[in-house]
N, CA and C atoms as a LAMMPS dump frame, in Angstrom:
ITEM: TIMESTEP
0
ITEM: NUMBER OF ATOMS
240
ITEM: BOX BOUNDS ff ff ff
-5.0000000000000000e+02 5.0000000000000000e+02
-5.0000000000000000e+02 5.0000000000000000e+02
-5.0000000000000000e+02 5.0000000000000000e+02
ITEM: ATOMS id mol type element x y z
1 1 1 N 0.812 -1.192 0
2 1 2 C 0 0 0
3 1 3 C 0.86 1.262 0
4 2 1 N 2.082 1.181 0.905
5 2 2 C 3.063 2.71 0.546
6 2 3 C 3.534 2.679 -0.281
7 3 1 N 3.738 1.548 -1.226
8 3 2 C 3.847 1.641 -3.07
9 3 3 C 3.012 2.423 -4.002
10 4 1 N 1.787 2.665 -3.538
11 4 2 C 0.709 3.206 -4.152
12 4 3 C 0.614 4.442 -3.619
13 5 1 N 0.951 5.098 -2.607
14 5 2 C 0.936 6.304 -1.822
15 5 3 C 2.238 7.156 -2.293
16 6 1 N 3.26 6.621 -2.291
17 6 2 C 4.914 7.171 -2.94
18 6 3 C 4.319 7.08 -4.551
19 7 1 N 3.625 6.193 -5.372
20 7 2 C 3.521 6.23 -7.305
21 7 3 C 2.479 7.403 -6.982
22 8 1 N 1.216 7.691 -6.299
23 8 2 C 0.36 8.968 -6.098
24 8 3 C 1.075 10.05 -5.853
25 9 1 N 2.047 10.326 -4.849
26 9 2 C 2.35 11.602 -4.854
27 9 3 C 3.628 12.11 -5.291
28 10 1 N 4.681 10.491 -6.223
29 10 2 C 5.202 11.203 -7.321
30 10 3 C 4.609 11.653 -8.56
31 11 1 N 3.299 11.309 -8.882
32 11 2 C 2.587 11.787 -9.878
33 11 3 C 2.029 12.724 -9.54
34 12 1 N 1.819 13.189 -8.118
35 12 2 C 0.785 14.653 -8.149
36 12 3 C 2.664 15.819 -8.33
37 13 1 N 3.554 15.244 -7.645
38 13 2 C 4.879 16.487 -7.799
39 13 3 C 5.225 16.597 -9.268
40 14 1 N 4.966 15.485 -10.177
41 14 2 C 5.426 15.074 -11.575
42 14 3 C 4.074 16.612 -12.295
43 15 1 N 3.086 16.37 -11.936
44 15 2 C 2.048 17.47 -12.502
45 15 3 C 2.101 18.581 -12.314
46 16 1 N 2.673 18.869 -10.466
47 16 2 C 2.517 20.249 -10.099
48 16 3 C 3.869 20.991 -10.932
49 17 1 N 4.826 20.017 -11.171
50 17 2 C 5.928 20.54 -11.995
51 17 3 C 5.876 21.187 -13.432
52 18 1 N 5.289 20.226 -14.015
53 18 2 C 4.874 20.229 -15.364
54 18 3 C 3.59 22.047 -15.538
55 19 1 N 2.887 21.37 -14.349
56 19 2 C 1.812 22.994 -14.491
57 19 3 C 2.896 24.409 -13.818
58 20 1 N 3.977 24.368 -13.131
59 20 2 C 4.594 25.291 -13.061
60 20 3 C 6.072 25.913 -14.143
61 21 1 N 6.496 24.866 -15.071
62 21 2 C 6.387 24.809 -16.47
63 21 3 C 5.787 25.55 -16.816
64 22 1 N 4.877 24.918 -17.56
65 22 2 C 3.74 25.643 -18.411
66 22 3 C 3.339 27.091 -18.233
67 23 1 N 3.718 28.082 -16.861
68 23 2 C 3.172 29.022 -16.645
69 23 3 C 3.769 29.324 -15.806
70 24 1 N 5.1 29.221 -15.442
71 24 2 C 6.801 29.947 -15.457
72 24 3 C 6.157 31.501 -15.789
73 25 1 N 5.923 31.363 -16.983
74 25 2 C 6.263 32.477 -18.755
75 25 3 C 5.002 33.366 -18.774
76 26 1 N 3.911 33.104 -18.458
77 26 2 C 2.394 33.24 -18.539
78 26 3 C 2.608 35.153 -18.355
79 27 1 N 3.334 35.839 -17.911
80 27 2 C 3.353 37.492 -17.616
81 27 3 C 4.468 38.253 -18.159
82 28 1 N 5.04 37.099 -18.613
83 28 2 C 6.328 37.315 -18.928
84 28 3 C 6.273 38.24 -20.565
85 29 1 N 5.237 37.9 -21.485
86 29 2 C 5.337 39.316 -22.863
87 29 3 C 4.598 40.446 -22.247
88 30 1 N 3.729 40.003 -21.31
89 30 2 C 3.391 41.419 -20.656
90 30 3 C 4.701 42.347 -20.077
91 31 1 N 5.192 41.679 -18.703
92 31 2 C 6.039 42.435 -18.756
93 31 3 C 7.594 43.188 -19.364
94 32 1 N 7.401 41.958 -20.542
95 32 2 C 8.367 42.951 -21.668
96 32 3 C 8.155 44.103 -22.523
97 33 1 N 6.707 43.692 -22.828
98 33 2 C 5.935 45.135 -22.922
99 33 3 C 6.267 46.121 -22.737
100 34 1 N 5.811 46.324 -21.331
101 34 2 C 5.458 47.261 -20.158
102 34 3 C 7.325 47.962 -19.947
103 35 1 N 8.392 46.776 -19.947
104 35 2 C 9.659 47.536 -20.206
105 35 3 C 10.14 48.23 -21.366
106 36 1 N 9.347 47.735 -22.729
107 36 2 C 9.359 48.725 -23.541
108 36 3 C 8.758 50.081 -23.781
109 37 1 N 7.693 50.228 -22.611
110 37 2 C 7.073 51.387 -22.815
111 37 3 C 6.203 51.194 -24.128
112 38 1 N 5.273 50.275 -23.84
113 38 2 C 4.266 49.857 -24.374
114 38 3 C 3.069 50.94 -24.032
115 39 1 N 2.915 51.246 -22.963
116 39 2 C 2.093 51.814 -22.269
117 39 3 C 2.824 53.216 -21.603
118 40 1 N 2.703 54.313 -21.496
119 40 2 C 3.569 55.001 -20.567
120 40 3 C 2.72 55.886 -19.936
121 41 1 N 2.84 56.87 -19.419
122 41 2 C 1.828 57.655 -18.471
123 41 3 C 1.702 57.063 -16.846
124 42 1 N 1.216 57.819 -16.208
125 42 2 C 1.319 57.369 -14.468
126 42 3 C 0.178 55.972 -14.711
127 43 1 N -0.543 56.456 -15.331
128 43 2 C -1.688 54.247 -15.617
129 43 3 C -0.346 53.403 -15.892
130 44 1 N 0.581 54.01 -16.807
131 44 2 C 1.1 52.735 -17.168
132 44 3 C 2.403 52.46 -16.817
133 45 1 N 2.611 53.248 -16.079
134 45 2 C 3.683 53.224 -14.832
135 45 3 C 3.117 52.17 -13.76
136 46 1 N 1.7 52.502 -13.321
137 46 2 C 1.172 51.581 -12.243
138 46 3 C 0.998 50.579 -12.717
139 47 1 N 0.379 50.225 -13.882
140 47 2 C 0.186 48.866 -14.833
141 47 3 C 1.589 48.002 -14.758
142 48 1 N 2.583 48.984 -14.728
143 48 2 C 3.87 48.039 -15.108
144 48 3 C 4.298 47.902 -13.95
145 49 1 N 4.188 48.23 -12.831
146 49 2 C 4.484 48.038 -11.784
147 49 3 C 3.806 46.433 -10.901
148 50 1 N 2.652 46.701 -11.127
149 50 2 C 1.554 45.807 -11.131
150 50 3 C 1.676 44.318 -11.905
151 51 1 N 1.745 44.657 -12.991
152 51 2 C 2.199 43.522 -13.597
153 51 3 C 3.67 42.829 -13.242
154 52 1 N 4.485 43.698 -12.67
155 52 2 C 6.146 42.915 -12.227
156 52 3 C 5.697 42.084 -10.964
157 53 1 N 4.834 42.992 -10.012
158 53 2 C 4.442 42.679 -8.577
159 53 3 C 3.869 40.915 -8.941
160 54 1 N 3.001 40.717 -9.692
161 54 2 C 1.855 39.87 -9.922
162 54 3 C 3.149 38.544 -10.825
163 55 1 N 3.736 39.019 -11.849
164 55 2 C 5.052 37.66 -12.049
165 55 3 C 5.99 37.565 -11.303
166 56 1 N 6.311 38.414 -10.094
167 56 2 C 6.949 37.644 -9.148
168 56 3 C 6.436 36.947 -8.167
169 57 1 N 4.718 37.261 -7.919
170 57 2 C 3.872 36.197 -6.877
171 57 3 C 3.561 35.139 -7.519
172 58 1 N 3.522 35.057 -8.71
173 58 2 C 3.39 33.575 -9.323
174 58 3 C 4.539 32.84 -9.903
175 59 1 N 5.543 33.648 -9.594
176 59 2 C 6.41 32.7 -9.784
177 59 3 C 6.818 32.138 -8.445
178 60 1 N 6.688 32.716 -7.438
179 60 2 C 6.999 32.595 -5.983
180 60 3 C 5.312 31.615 -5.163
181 61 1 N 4.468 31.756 -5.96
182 61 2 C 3.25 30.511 -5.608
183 61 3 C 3.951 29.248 -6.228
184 62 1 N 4.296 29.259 -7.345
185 62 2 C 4.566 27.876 -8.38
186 62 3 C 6.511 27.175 -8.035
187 63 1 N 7.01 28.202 -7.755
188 63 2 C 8.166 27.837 -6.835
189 63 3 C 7.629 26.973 -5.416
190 64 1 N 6.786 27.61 -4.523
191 64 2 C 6.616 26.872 -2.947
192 64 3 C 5.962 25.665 -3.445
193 65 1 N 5.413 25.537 -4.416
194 65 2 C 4.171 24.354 -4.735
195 65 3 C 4.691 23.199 -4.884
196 66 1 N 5.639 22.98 -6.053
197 66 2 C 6.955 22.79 -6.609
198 66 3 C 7.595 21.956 -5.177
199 67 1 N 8.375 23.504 -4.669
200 67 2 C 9.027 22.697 -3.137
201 67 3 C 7.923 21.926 -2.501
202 68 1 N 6.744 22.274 -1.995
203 68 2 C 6.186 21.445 -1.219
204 68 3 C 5.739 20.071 -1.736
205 69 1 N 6.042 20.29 -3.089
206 69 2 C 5.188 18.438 -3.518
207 69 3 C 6.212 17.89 -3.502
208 70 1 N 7.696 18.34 -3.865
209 70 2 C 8.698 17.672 -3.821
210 70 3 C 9.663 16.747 -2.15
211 71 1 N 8.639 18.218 -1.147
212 71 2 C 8.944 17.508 0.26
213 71 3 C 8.218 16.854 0.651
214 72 1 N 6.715 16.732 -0.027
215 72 2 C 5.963 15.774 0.755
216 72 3 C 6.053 14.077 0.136
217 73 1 N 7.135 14.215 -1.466
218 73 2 C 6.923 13.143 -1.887
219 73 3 C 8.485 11.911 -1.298
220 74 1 N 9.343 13.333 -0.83
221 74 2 C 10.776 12.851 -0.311
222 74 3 C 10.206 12.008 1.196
223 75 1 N 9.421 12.744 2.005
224 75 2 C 8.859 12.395 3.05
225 75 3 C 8.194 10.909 2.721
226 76 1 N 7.325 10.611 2.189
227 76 2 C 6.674 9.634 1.776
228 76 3 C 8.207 8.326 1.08
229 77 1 N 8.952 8.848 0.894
230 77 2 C 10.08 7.988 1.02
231 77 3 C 10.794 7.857 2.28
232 78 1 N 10.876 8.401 2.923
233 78 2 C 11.54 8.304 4.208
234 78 3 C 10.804 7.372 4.902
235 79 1 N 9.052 7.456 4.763
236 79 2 C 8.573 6.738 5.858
237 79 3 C 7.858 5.566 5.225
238 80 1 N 8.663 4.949 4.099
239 80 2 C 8.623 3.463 3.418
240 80 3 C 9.676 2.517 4.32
């Protein structure tokens, strides 16, 4: 049965990886944009500000997620 519990939650760290992959990048032409002065004016000063704030919280959600599936799946080896 902890054969089936360690293949489950290397497949949920194997997904959460793959979905933090996939969307790494997701703000990332925005905020190249926004460094080109795509937008300029105090809106798009705050816009670009906003938008840096918002790809570093998702990269910093999909980073801890990442770590945490990876410690809960190391854990689940330890206690085989």
């Amino acid at each position: 049965m902890a054969d089936l519990d360690r293949d489950a939650m290397r497949a949920v760290a194997e997904r959460i990886q793959r979905l933090s992959d996939e969307h790494w990048w997701a703000l990332d032409p925005s905020c190249r944009l926004m460094e080109n002065d795509a937008w300029v004016g105090p809106t798009g000063t705050r816009f670009d500000a906003q938008v840096h704030a918002d790809q570093r919280e998702l990269r910093d959600s999909l980073a801890q997620a990442v770590h945490s599936a990876n410690q809960k799946l190391a854990a689940t080896r330890d206690a085989s």
